[in-house]
Backbone as a ProteinNet text record, in pm:
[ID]
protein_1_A
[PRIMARY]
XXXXXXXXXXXXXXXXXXXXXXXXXXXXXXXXXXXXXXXXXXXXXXXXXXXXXXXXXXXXXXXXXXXXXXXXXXXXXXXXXXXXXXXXXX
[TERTIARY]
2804.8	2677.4	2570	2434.4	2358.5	2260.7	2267	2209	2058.5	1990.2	1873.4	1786.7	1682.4	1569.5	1547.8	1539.3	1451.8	1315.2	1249.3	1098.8	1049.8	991.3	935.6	803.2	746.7	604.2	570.8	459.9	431.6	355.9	404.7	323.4	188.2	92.8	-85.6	-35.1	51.5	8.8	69.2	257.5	342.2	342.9	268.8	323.6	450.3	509.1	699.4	697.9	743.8	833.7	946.1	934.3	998.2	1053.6	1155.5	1174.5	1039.5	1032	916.7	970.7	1091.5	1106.2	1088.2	1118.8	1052	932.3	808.5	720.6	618.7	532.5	450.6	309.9	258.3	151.8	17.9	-77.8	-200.2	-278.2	-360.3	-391.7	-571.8	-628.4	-802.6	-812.4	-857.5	-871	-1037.6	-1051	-1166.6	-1296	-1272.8	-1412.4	-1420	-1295.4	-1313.9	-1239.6	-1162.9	-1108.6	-966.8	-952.2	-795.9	-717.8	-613	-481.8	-375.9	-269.4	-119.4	-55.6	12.4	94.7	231.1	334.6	470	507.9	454.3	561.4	535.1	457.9	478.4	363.7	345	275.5	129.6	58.5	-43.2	-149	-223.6	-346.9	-448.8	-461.7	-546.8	-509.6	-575.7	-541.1	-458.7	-342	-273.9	-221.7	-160.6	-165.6	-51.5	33.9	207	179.2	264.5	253	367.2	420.5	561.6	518.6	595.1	592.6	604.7	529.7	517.1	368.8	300.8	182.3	150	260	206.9	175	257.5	179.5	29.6	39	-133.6	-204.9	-170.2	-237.4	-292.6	-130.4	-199.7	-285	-274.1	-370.4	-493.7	-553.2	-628.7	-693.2	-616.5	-675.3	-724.9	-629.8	-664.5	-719.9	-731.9	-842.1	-730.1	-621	-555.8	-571.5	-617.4	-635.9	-774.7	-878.6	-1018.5	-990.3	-876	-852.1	-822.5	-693.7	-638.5	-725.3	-776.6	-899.2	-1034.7	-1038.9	-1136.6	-1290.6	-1297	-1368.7	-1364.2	-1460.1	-1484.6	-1400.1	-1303.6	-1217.7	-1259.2	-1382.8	-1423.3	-1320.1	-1355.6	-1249	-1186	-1273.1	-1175	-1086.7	-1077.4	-939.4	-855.4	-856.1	-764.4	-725.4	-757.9	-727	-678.7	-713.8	-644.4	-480.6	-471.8	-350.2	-268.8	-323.6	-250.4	-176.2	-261	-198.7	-83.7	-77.9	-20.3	107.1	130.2	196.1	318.8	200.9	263.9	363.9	309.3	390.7	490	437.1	607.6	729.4	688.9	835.2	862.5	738.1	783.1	729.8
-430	-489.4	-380.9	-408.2	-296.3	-324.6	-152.9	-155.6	-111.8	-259.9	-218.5	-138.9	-139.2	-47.1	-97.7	18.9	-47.1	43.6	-63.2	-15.3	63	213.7	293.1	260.4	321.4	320.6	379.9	535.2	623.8	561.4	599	596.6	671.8	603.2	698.3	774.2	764	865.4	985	972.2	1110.6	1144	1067.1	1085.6	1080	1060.7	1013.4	913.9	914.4	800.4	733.1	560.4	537.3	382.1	351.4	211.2	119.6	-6	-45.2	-158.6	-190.2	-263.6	-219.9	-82	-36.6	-46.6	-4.5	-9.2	-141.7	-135.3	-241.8	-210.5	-345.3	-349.1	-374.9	-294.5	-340.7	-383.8	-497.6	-558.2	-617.1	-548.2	-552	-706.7	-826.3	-898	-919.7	-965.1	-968.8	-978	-1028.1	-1047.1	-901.9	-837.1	-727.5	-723.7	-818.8	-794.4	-734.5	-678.8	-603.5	-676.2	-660.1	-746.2	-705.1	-712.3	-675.3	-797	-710	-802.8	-786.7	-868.5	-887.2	-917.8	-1019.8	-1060.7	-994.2	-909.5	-814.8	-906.3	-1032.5	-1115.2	-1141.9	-1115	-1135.9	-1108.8	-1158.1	-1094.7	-987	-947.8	-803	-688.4	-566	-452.7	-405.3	-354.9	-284.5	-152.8	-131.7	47.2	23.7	72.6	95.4	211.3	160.1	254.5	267.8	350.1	349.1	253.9	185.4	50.8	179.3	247.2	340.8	372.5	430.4	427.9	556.8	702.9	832.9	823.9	706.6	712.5	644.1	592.9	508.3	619	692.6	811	908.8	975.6	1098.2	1003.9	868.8	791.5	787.6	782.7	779.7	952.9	1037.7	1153.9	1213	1213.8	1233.9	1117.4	1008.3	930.9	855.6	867.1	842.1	640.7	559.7	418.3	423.2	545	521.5	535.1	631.9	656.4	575.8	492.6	380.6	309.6	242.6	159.1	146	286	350.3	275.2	278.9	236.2	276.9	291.8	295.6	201.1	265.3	137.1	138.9	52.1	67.2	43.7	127.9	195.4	115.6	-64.5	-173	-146	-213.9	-211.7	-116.4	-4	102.3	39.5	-4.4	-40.3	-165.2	-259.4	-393.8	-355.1	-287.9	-220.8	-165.7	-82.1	-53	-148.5	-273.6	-384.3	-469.8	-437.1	-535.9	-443.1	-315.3	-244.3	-277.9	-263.1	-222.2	-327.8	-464.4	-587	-601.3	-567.2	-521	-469.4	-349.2	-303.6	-277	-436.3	-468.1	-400.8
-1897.9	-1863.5	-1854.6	-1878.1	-1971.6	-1758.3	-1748	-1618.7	-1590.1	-1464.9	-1494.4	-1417.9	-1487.6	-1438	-1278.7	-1208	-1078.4	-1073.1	-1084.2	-1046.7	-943.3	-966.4	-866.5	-896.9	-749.4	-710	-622.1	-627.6	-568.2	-414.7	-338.7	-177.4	-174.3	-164.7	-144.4	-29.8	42.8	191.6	147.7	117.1	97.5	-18.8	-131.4	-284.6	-301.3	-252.7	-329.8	-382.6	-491.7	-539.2	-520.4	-476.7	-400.4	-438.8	-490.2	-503.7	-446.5	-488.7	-540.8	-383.9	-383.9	-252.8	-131.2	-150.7	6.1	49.2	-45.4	-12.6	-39.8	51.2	142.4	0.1	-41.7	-106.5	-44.1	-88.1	-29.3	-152.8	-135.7	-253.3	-218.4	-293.7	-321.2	-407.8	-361.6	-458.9	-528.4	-602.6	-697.4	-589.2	-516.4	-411.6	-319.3	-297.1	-237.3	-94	-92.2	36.6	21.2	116.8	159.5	189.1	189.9	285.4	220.9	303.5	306.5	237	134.9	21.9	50.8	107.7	151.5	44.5	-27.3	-166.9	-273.2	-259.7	-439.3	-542.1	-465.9	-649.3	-592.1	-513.8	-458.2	-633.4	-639.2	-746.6	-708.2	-770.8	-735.5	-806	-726	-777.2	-665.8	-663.5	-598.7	-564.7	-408.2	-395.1	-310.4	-319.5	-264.4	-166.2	-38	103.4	131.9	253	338.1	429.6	483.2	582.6	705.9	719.2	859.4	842.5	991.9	1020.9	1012.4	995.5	952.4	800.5	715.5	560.1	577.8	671.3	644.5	662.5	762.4	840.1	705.3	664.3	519.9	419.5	387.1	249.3	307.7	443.2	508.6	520	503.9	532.7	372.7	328.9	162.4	102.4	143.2	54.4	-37.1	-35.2	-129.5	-172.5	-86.6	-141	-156.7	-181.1	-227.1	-398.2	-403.1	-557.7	-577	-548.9	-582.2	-647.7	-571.5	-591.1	-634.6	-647.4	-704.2	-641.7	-515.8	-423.2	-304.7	-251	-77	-25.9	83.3	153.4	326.2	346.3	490	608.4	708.4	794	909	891.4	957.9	836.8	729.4	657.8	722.6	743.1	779.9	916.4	997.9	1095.5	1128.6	1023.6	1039.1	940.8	828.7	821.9	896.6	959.3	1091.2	1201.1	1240.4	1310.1	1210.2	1070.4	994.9	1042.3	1023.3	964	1110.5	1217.6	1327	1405.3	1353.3	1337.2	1262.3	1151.1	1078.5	1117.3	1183	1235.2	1400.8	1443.8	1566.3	1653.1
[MASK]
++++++++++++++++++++++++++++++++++++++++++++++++++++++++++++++++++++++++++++++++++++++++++

């Protein structure tokens, strides 16, 4: 049986590459809003994180979801991520 690919996707905070299930999507949709993508299929443009709050921290220090997105990401988003994140793992 012919074995398959698993999809990586770099983290904006640590830069690793990291199976595509671990990490948590943040997803810009056409109007411009942010929000946390659990299922992977949300529409938008998307930026892959560690489901921990020191990766929000380095993408936040290096800018790394302004590249992403290639936009200004105002600094509630960063902080309503933070409450998503922080619910996540309880």
């Amino acid at each position: 049986m012919k074995q398959r690919k698993i999809p990586l996707r770099k983290c904006t905070g640590c830069q690793e590459m990291k199976n595509k299930k671990e990490l948590i999507r943040i997803v810009r949709s056409d109007e411009g809003e942010f929000s946390v993508d659990t299922t992977g299929k949300k529409a938008g443009r998307g930026a892959y994180i560690c489901p921990n709050v020191e990766c929000l921290e380095k993408a936040k220090k290096s800018k790394g979801l302004e590249r992403s997105f290639k936009s200004a990401v105002p600094a509630e988003v960063y902080d309503k991520l933070r409450e998503e994140l922080e619910n996540l793992n309880g």
